[in-house]
Phi, psi and omega in degrees: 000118170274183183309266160356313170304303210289327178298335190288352183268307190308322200289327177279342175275329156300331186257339181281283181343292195281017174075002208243021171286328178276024160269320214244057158280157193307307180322290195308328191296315199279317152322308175283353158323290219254032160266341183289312198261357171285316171292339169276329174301309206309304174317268163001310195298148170063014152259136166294130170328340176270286189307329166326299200264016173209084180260186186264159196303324153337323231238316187284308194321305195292321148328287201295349175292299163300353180265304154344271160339298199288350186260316163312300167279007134275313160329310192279315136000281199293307186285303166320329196253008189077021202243146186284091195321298216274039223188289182282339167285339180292308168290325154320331172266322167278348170292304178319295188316321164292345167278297225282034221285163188279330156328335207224358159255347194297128129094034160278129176237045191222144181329148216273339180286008183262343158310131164270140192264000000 
């Protein structure tokens, strides 16, 4: 079992226990998604990147409460919809690599259609 799986059990074995499967239609699972990252922006907001990467314990803590969150409900998503996570980040990156090839991306910050081949 990798990883992704054993977390994808606990978090469906955390939402069965409580009754909360019959919450956890795709719309909602994807709402309280992007309700997750909104509460991580707000931590992010009106800081500078150097604090961000050296933040105060205050600061880190809230990171990781919110990063947390936002990886239990894609994850828990990812599970309602059947889609194999670690499987599909996987195919996502060899997909990427091919937009993206390192000849012609390194240290780029613009769209693959904007690479020149």
């Amino acid at each position: 079992m990798n990883e992704f799986e054993s977390l994808t059990g606990n978090i469906r074995r955390f939402a069965q226990e409580r009754d909360w499967e019959q919450f956890h239609q795709p719309r909602s699972l994807v709402l309280a998604l992007v309700g997750e990252v909104g509460e991580l922006a707000e931590v992010v907001q009106w800081k500078s990147d150097e604090a961000l990467v050296s933040p105060t314990e205050k600061t880190a803590q809230a990171l990781c409460e919110e990063v947390a969150d936002v990886a239990i409900y894609l994850i828990r998503l990812a599970d309602v919809l059947g889609i194999d996570l670690s499987s599909a980040i996987t195919e996502k990156l060899l997909a990427n690599a091919d937009k993206y090839p390192v000849e012609h991306s390194k240290g780029r910050a613009v769209k693959y259609t904007e690479l020149t081949p």
